[in-house]
N, C-alpha and C positions, 0 to 999 in steps of 0.2 A: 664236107668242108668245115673246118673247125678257126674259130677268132676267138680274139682273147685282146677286149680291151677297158684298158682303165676306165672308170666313171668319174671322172675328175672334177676337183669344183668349176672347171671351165664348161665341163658337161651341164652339173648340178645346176648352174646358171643359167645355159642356154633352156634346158629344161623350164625351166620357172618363169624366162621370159615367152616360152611358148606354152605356158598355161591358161592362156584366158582363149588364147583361138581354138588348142584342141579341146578343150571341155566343150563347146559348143558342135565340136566335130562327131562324125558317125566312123564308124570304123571300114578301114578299106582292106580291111585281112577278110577273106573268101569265108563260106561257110563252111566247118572245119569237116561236119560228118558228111557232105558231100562232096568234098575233095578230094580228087586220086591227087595223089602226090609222087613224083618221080621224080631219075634224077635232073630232068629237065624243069621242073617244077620241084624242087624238095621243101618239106616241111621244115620250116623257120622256128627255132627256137633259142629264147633266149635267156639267158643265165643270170642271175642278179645275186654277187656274192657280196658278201659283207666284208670281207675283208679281201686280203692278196694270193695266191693262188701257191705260192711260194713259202707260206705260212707252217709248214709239214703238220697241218691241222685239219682243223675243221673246214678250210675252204678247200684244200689242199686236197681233203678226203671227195665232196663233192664233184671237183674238177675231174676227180678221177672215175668218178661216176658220167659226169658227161662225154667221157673219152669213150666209155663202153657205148654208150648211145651210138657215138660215130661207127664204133669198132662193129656193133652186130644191123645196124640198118644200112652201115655205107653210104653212096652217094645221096641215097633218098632224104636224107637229111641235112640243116644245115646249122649248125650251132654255132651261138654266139657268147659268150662267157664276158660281163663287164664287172670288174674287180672293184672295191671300194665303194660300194655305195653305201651312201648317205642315208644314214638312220632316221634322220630329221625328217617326220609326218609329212610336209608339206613340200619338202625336196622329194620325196619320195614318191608323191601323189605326183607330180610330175613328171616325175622321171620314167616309171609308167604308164603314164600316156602317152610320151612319146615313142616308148617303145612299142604300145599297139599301132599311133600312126604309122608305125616305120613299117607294118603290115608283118610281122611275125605272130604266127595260127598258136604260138606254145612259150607260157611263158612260167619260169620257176624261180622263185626267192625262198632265199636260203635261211634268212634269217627272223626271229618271229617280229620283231620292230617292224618288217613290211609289210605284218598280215593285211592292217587297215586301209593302208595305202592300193594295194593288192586287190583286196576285196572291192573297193568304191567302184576301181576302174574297171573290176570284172564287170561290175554292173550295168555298165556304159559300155560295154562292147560287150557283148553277148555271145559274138560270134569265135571270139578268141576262148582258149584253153589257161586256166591259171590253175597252176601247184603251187604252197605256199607248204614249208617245211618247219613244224615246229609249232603251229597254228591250232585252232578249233572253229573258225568259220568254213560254213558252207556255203554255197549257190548251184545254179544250173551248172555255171561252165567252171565253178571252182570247187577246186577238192583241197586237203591237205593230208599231209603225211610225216610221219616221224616212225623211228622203230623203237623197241625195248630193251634199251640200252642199258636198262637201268640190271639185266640179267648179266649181263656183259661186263658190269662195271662189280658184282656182285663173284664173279669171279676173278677178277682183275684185283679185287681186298682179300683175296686167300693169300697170291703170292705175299703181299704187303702183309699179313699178319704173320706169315710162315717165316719171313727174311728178316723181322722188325728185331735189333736184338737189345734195346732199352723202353720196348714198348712202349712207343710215342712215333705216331705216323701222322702227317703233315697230309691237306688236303687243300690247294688252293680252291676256291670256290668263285663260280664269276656272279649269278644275280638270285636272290631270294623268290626263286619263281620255280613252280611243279617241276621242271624240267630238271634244273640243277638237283633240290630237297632229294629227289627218286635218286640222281645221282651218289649223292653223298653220304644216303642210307643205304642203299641196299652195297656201296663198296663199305660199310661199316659193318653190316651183316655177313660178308662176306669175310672182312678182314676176323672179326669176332670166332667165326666159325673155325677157322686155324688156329685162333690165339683168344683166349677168352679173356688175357689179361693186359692188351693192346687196348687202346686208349687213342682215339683218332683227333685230330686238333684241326679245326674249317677256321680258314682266313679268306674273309670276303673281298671283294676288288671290285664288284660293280661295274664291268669292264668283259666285252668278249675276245678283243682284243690290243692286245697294251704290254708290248714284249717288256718294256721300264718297268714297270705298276707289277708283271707277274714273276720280273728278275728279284726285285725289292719283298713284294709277298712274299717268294718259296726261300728269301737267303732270310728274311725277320724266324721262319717257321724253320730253319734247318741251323739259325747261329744262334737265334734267342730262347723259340722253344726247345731247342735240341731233338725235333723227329732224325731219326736214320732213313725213313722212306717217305717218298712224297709222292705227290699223284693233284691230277686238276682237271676241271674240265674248260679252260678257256682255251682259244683257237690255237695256242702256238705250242712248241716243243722248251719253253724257258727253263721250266722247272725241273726239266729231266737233263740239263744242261747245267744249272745250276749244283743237282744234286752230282753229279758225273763229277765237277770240278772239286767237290769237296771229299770223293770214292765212298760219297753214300747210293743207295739204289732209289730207284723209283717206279712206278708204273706209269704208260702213259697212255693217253688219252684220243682219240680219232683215228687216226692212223698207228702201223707199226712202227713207233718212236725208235726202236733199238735198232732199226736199219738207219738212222740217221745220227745216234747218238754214241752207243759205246753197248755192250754187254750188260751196261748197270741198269739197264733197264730194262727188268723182268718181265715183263709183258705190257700188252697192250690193249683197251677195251679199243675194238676196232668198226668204223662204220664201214658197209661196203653198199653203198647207194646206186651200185648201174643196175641191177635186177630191176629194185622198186623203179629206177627210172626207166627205163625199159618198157618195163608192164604197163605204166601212163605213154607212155610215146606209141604203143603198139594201140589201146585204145584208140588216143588220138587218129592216126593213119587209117584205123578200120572203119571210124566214125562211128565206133560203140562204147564214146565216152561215157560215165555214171561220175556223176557226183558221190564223192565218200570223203569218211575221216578213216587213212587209212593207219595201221600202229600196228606195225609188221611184228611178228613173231618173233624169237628168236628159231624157230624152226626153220622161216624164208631167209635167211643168210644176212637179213639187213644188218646187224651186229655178231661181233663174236670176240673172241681173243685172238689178240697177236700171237708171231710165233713167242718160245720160251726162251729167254736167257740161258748161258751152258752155268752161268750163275746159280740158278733158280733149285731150290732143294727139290732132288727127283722125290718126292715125297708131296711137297707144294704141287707137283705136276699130276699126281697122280689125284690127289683131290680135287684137282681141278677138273680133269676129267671126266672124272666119275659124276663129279656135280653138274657137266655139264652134258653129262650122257643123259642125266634124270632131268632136263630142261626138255633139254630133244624130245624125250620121250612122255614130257605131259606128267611124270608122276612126282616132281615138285617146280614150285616157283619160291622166288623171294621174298614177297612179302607174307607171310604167312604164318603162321601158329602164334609161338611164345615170341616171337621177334618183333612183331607187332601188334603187342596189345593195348599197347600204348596208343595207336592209330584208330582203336576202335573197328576193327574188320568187317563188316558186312555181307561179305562172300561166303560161299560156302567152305566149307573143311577150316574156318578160321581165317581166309583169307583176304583182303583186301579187295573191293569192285573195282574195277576199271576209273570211273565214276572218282573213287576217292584216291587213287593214283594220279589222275590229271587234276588233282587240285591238292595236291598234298605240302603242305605251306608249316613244314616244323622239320626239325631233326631229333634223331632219338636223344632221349633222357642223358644217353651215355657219353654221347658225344661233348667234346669241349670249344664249346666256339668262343673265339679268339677275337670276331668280331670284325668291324672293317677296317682297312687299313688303304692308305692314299701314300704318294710318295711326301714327305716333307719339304717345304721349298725354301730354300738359300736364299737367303736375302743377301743383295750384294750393293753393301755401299759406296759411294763415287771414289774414286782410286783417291787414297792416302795422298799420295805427290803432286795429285790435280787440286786438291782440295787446299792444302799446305801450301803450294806454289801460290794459289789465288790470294788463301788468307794473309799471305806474307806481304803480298803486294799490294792488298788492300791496306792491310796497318800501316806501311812506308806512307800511302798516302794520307792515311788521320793525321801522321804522325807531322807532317808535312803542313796539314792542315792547323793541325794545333801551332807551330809555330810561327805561321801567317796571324793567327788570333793573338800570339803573342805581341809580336811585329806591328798589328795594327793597333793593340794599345797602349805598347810604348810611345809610338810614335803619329796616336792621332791629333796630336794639335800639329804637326805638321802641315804644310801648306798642300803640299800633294795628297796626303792623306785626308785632312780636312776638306778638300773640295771634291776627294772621291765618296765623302758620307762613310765614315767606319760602322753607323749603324749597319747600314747594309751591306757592308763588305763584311762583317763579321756574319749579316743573315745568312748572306752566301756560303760560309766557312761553315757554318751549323745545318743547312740544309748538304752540305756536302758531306760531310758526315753521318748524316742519318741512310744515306744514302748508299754509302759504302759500308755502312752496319748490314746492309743486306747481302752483303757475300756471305757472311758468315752468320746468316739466318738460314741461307740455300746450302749450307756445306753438308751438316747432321743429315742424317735422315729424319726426311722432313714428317711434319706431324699436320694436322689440321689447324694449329692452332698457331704453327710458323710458319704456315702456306699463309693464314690470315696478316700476319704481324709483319711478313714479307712485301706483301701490298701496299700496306700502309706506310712503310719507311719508303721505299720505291715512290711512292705518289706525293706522299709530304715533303720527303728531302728533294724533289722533284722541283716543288714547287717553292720552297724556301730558296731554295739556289736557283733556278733558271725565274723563275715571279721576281725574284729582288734585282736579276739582270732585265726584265723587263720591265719592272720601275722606271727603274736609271736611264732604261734609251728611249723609253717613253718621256723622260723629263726633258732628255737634250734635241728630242723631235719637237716637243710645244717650244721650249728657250728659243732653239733657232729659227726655226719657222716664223715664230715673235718678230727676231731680229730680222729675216728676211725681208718681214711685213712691216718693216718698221715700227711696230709695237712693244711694250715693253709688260713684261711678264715674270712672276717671280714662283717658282712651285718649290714648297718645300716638302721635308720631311714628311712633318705630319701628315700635307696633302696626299701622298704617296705612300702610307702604311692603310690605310683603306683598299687601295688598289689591291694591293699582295693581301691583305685580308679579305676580300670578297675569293681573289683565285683560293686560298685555301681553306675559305667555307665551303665552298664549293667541292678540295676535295672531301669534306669530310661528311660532307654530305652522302656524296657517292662510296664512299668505302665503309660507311654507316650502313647503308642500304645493302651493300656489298657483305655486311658481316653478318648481317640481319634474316636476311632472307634467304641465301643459300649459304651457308659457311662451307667455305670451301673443306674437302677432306682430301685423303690420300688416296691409292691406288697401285696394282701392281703395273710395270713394267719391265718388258721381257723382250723387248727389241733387241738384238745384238749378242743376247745372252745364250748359255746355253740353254738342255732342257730343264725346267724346275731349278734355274734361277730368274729372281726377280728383283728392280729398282723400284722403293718407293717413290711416287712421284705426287706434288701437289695435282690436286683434280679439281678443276671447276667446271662444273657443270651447272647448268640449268642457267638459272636467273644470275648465277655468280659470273658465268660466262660471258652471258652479255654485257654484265656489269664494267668486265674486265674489257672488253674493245668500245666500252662505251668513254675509259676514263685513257683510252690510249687514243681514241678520236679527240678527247679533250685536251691532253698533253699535247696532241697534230696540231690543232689550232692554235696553242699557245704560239708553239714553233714558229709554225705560219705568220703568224702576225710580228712575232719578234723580227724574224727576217726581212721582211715587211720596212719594217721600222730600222732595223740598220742599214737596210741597203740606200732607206732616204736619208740617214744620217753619216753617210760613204762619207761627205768632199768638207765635212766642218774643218776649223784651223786644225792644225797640228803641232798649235805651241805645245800643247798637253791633251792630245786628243781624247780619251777615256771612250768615247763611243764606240772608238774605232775596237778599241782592245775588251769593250762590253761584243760588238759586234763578231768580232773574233772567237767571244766563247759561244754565244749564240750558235754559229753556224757550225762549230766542234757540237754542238749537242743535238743538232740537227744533223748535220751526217751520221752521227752514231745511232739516232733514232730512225734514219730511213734505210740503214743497211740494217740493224740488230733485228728490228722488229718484224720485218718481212724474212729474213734466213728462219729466225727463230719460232716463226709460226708455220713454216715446213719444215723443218729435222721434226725426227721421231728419236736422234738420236739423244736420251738423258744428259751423256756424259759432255756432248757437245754443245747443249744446250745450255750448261751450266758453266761452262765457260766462257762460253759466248755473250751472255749474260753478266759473269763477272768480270771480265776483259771489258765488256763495254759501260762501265760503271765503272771500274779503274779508271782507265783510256779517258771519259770525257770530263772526268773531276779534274785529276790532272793535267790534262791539257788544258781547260778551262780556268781553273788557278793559275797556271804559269802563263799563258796569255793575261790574262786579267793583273797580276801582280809584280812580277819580272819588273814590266817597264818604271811601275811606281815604286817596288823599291831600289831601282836603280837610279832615280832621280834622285831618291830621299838619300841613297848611302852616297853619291856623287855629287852633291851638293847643291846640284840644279835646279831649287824648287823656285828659283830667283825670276826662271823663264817660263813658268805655267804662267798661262794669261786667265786672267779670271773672268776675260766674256768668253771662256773657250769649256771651264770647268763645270762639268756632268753633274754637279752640288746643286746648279741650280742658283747660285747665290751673287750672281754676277753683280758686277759694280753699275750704277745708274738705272737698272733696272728693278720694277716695285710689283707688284700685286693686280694682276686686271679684274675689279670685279665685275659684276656681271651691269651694273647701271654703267660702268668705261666705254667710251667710244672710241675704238683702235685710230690713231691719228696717224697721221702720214702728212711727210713735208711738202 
């Protein structure tokens, strides 16, 4: 019985929320050396690949190693293969223990990132069988195993030096660890050996599997260095794909790449894993499991060469051969004599211990490494036509703005304008402008420093325009209520620049604190985008964070209370109502704050966000001005100022009415 299923982060998940119960748990897999296993009972084993199975790689090579398991024990067995699993330590400590729970006697990781994970849990279930491939821990019930690949890869550099014909051969490399190092020297000794005047060039990627990262590697090493032959040992077939498309050659790596790729790819260092797996599955069922570090020969078939390209120069074939007749037969290896003396040998006849091959952490003298290389990421600023359309519509309204400032100091000795305070009709005009100065702070790609300055015009023009609209229907709630109460009461100006001065101590307070303590910075965003591009975006985090929904709770309240305040000043006269038309922008700036700010605290989308943002900073100035102004200059231009009544005018400045100070005792007829 053979399965083949994803490890997916909805896996990785469930896995991690049943971490804390199975660490506590005992194992319910049977004890392995006295179990008959049949096929009514077959041995349970399961597969932990690091990547997709479809890769023509390194998982791709294993998968086919577990096929032979099926193929030579049959029913007696039952295999499970789960692809993509999670590198991450503690996803991974998880991940295998649920797979002991799950009661499976055998279990194998393919990649060495799950040795530790691997080993813990060996330890915790004693009763289970674990292979970890690529490894050096041992235990009772765990072994690890890898073969000498590094022989394989040693004649896989013959072809490559025999084909090269500007002698420069390209090597992707994936991580600075023994494994790869043995890799990349001994195909440099190999390649040396056919061509002594070939020249190998290692580009790192830090990555086992990353088809982008190793497209990007092999075309930098085949368009910038100019190799003619490449070769790698990360999980997939990219680079022999790469090089095919350009009709340079290549060698590949796990599997035979040139049944997948084209001719141009001369050979292949090949794993062939069902033997070794085999030989553990046969222990297991007999229950004469042994603990070992196993590091298969190249005489036990675990590696060797693919077939040969009808490319490949029959002369390249025949030293290939013969070098690998003298492998078989014991009477040479690779790292040995004048090749590495460099390495310092220890072994006999000059040659390298085992010992200093599993920790072999350099490349030869000769090699040129090229060093690491990452894909570079596209920065993609907010579309040209969104940005332009906003800025345009934002200027219409300064522009709008400024002629309202004009307008009111032509004509503030006017009666209508006089009894609306042009002081603060003009505050408003200048808070509205600070305010739609912030479109065109959010347009650029933003900086830390216009994430900050953003804030601040948003909070202060905030508060100069909607604080100077709650002045004014703060005045005509005490005026009337006065008159209500038969009282007589007079609030001016000056009494009312205190007020809007304490709201914007206050904000500066907060935006003080706000700049102080976490200044906000930037960040990538990659929402919508493709892969390796990314939107700057303002980031506030920490203490900036809170800051930010501390002074949007505070803007709520202002709201709030405005509302508040015109809904009790709805039914005054209407010779010349002002409150009504203050009330009117009020609740424009209150809708636009109860829709903007909750949509805009769920999109992830940048592009939408910054629209929705600008749109409602356009939307509530303008609509707030043309409510607010409309009706008084259309008094002032129609000649109507004859019919404002002055116990109606929002100034404050009514006729018969004085001053209540605080020794006044409100009178009543």
């Amino acid at each position: 019985m053979v399965s083949i299923k994803p490890a997916s982060p909805r896996m990785h998940l469930l896995a991690l929320f049943l971490f804390a119960l199975l660490s506590v748990s005992t194992s319910n897999a049977a004890p392995v050396g006295r179990q008959v296993f049949s096929p009514e009972n077959p041995l349970r084993i399961a597969f932990a690949y690091v990547g997709p199975v479809d890769d023509i790689g390194w998982t791709f090579s294993h998968n086919e190693g577990r096929v032979s398991i099926e193929d030579y024990f049959g029913a007696t067995v039952s295999t499970v293969a789960f692809e993509n699993v999670s590198e991450d330590p503690e996803v991974g400590l998880a991940f295998f223990r649920q797979l002991a729970e799950e009661g499976y006697h055998f279990i194998i990781g393919t990649s060495f990132e799950f040795q530790d994970p691997m080993y813990q849990v060996s330890q915790e279930y004693p009763n289970i069988r674990f292979l970890h491939i690529s490894g050096y821990l041992l235990g009772p019930n765990f072994s690890n195993a890898f073969g000498r690949m590094y022989q394989s890869r040693f004649l896989s550099g013959i072809a490559a030096g025999m084909m090269t014909q500007n002698n420069r051969v390209g090597f992707v490399a994936a991580f600075q660890i023994p494994e790869v190092y043995r890799g990349v020297n001994s195909f440099n000794i190999g390649m040396k050996l056919a061509n002594p005047d070939a020249t190998l060039h290692v580009l790192w990627t830090n990555t086992w599997v990353d088809p982008d990262l190793e497209s990007y590697a092999s075309s930098f090493l085949l368009d910038q260095v100019g190799v003619d032959v490449i070769t790698q040992d990360q999980d997939t077939f990219t680079p022999q794909l790469e090089a095919n498309k350009r009709g340079r050659f290549s060698v590949g790596y796990n599997t035979d790449m040139g049944r997948y790729v084209s001719t141009s790819v001369l050979t292949s260092a090949v794993w062939n894993w069902g033997p070794m797996y085999i030989r553990f599955t046969q222990q297991v069922l007999d229950g004469t499991w042994q603990s070992e570090s196993y590091w298969g020969p190249f005489t036990d078939g675990l590696s060797d060469v693919g077939k040969f390209s009808v490319l490949l120069d029959p002369s390249a074939i025949s030293l290939i051969m013969n070098q690998r007749a003298q492998l078989i037969a014991g009477t040479k290896d690779v790292f040995c004599g004048e090749d590495v003396v460099e390495f310092d040998p220890q072994g006999p006849n000059g040659c390298m211990l085992d010992s200093q091959l599993l920790s072999m952490n350099k490349t030869r003298s000769d090699i040129v490494d090229e060093g690491f290389i990452s894909i570079p990421l596209v920065r993609i600023d907010l579309p040209d036509g969104v940005t332009i359309t906003m800025q345009v519509l934002a200027a219409l309204v300064i522009v709008l703005v400024f002629v309202l400032i004009v307008l009111l100091l032509v004509y503030r000795m006017n009666t209508v304008i006089r009894y609306a305070s042009p002081v603060f009709c003009i505050a408003t005009c200048i808070g509205s402008i600070i305010m739609l100065v912030t479109v065109f702070l959010l347009s650029p790609t933003p900086t830390g420093a216009l994430c900050t300055i953003a804030a601040w015009t948003i909070c202060i023009g905030f508060t100069l325009f909607y604080g100077n609209l709650l002045a004014k229907t703060l005045r005509v709630y005490i005026i009337f209520r006065s008159v209500k109460n038969f009282e007589r009461v007079k609030v001016t100006n000056m009494q009312l620049f205190p007020f809007v001065g304490v709201l914007l101590a206050l904000d500066v307070i907060l935006l003080v604190l706000f700049t102080a303590i976490d200044t906000p910075t930037t960040s990538h965003d990659t929402q919508g985008l493709d892969p390796y591009e990314y939107r700057s975006v303002c980031d506030y985090n920490g203490a900036a964070f809170i800051l930010i929904w501390i002074m949007v709770g505070y803007k709520g309240i202002q709201l709030f209370v405005g509302i508040i305040l015109a809904f009790l000043t709805r039914s005054v006269s209407k010779a010349f109502n002002e409150s009504q038309s203050i009330a009117g922008a009020i609740y424009s700036f209150a809708f636009v704050f109860v829709v903007i700010v909750p949509v805009v605290a769920l999109l992830d989308d940048t592009v939408a966000i910054y629209v929705l943002i600008s749109l409602g900073l356009i939307f509530v100035n303008l609509a707030a001005l043309l409510i607010m102004f409309v009706p008084k200059f259309y008094l002032v231009f129609t000649g109507q100022t004859a019919s404002v009544s002055m116990t109606t005018a929002a100034s404050g400045t009514a006729v018969g009415m004085r001053s209540l100070s605080s020794e006044e005792t409100p009178r009543k007829p």
